[in-house]
C-alpha positions as CSV (number, residue, x, y, z in Angstrom):
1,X,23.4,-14.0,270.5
2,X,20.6,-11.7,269.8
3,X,23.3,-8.5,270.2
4,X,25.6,-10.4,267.6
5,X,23.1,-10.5,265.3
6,X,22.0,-7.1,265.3
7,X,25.4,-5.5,265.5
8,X,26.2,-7.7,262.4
9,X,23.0,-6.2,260.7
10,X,23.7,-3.4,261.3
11,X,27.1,-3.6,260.4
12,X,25.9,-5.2,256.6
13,X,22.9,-2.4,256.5
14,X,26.3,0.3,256.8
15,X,28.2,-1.5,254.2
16,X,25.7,-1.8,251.9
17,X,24.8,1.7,252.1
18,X,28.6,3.1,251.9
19,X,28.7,0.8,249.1
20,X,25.3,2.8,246.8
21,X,27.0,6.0,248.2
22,X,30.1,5.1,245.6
23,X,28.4,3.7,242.8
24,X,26.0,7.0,242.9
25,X,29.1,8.9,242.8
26,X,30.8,6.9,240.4
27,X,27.7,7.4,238.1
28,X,28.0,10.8,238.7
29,X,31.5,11.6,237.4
30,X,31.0,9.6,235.0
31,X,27.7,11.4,233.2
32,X,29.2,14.6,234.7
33,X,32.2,14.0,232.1
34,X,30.1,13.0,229.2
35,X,28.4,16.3,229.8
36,X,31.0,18.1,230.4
37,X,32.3,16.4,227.1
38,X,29.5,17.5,225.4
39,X,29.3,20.9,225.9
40,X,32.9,21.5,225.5
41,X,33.1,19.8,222.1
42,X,29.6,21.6,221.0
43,X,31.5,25.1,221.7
44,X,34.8,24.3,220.5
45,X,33.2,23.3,217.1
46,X,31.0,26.8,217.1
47,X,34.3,28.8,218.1
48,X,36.2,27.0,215.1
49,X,33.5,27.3,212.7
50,X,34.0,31.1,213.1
51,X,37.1,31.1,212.9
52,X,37.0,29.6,210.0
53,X,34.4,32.5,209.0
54,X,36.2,35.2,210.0
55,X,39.3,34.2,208.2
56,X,37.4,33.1,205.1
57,X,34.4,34.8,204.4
58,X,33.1,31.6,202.9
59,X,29.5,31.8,202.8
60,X,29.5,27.6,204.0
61,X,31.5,28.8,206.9
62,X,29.1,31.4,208.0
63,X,26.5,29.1,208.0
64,X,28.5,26.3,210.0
65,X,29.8,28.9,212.4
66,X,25.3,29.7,212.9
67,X,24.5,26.1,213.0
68,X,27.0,25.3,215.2
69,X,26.0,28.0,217.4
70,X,22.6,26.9,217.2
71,X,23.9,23.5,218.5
72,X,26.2,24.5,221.6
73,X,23.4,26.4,222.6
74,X,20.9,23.3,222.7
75,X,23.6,20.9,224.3
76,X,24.5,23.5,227.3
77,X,21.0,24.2,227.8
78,X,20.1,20.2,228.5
79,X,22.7,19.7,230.5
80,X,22.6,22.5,232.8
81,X,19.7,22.6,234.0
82,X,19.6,19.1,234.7
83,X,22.5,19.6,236.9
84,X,20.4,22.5,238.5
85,X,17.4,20.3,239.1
86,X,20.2,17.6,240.6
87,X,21.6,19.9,242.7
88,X,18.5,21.6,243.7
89,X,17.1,17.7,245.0
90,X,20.3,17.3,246.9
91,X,20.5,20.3,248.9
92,X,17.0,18.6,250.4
93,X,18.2,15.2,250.7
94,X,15.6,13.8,248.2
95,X,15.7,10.2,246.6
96,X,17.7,10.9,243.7
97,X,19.4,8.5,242.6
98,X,22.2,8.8,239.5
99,X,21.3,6.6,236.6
100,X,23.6,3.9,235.5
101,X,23.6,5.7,231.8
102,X,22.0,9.5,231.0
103,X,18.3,8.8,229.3
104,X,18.4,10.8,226.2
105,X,22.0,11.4,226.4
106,X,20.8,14.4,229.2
107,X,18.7,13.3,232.1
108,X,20.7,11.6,234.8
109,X,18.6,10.7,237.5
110,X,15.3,9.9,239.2
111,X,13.3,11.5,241.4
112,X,10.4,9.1,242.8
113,X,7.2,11.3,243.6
114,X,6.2,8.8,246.2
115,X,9.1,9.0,248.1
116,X,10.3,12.8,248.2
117,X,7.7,15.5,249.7
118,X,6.7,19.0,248.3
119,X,9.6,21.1,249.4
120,X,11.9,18.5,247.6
121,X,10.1,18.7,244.9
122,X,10.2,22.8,244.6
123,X,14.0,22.7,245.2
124,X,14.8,20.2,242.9
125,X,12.3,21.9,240.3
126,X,13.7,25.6,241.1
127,X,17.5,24.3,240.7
128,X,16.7,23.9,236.9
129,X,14.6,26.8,236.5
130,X,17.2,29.2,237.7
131,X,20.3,27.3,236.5
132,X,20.1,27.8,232.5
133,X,19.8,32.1,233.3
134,X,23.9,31.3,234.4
135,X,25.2,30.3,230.4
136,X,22.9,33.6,229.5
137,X,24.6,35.6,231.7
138,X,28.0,34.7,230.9
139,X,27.3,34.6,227.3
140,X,26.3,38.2,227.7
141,X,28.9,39.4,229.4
142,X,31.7,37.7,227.7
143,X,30.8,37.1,224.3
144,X,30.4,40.0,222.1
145,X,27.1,40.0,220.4
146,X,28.1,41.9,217.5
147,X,29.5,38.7,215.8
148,X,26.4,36.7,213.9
149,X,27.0,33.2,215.5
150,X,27.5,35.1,219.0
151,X,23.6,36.2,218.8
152,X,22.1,32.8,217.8
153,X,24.2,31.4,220.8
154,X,23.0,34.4,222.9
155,X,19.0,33.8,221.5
156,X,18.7,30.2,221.8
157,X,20.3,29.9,225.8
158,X,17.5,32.6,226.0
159,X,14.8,31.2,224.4
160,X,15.5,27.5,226.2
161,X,15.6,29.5,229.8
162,X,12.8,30.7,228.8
163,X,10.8,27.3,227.5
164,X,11.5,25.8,230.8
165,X,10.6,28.7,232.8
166,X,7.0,29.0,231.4
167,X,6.9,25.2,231.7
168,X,7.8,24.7,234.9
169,X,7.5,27.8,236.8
170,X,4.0,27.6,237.1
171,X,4.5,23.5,238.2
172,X,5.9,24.8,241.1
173,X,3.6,27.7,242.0
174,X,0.8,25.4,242.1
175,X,2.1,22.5,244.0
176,X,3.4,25.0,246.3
177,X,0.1,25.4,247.4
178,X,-2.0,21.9,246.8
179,X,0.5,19.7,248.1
180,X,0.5,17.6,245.0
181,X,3.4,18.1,243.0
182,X,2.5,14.9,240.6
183,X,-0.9,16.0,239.5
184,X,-0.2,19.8,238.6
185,X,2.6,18.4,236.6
186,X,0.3,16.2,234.7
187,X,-2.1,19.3,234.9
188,X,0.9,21.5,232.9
189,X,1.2,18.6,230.4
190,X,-2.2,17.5,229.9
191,X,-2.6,21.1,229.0
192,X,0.0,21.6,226.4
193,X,2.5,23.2,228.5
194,X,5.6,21.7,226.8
195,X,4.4,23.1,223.6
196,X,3.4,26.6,225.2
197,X,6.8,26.8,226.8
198,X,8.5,26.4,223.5
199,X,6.6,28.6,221.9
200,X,6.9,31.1,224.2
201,X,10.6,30.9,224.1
202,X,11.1,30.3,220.5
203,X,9.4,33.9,219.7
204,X,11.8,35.1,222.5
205,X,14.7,34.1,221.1
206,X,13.7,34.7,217.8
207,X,12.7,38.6,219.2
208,X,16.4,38.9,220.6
209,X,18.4,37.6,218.0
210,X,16.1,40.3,215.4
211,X,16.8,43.4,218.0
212,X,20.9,42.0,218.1
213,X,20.9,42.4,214.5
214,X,19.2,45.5,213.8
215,X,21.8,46.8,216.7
216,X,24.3,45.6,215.1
């Protein structure tokens, strides 16, 4: 009787957990698709705003084709690196599980302190460090700077990679070596680090998109 029992436990415990398995994927194509989403409709709108600049010459199309620009670059560079960070906890097997809606409309899941260690931590922390440098890449070698809207695209990927690097880099660098990833991120806040990052990377971006003109 005992052996009945536990084989049927065990046979609920497997169900239940094949069970969170789908709705955590579920969850996950279905934010990954309203991201996705996102930053397709945020570039489509910056590539037919200059269009509509090129063909015009409209001085209210220039500045949608900028805005725009402006925009697309915000929307890829929230949703990027939170798939970096994502994938970063992942790799490690950390407690991250998919939230039933994005908070924000760009952060799609939780990572429990308590129940993930260091190493998780700094894996999940350096997946969305390094993952907004990829749109800046491509944009630089596929887009060609020379076109107004191209630059602002091109400086505000940069100065967002940037923001978060300053931000979080030094997170990680220190919890590397107390062991305490919570407190040195309340550390990095408590000292204005969210408003050092983005000023940082404003001045960046603002710097690039200045040298991009005078080039140009």
């Amino acid at each position: 009787m005992a052996e009945a029992i536990e084989t049927h436990e065990a046979v609920d415990t497997a169900a239940l957990e094949a069970a969170a398995r789908e709705i955590d994927r579920a969850r996950m194509i279905q934010i990954g698709s309203f991201h996705f989403a996102m930053a397709m409709g945020a570039l489509t709108l910056w590539g037919a705003a200059e269009a509509w600049a090129q063909i015009t010459g409209w001085g209210l199309a220039r500045f949608a084709a900028d805005a725009n620009a402006l925009v697309a670059g915000f929307v890829i560079t929230s949703t990027v690196p939170e798939w970096g960070h994502f994938t970063g906890a992942r790799l490690t097997g950390a407690k991250s599980p998919v939230l039933e809606e994005p908070r924000r409309h760009f952060f799609m899941f939780d990572f429990p302190m308590d129940q993930n260690d260091t190493r998780q931590f700094v894996w999940m922390s350096w997946g969305g460090i390094l993952a907004p440098w990829l749109p800046v890449v491509l944009v630089l070698g596929l887009v060609p700077l020379g076109i107004t809207s191209a630059a602002v695209l091109f400086a505000t990927l940069l100065a967002r990679a940037v923001s978060i690097a300053v931000f979080e880099a030094p997170v990680v660098l220190r919890a590397e070596r107390s062991g305490n990833p919570g407190a040195e991120l309340g550390k990095q806040v408590a000292s204005g680090g969210l408003k050092r990052g983005r000023q940082v990377g404003t001045a960046v971006g603002a710097a690039c998109f200045a040298l991009i003109w005078l080039a140009s």
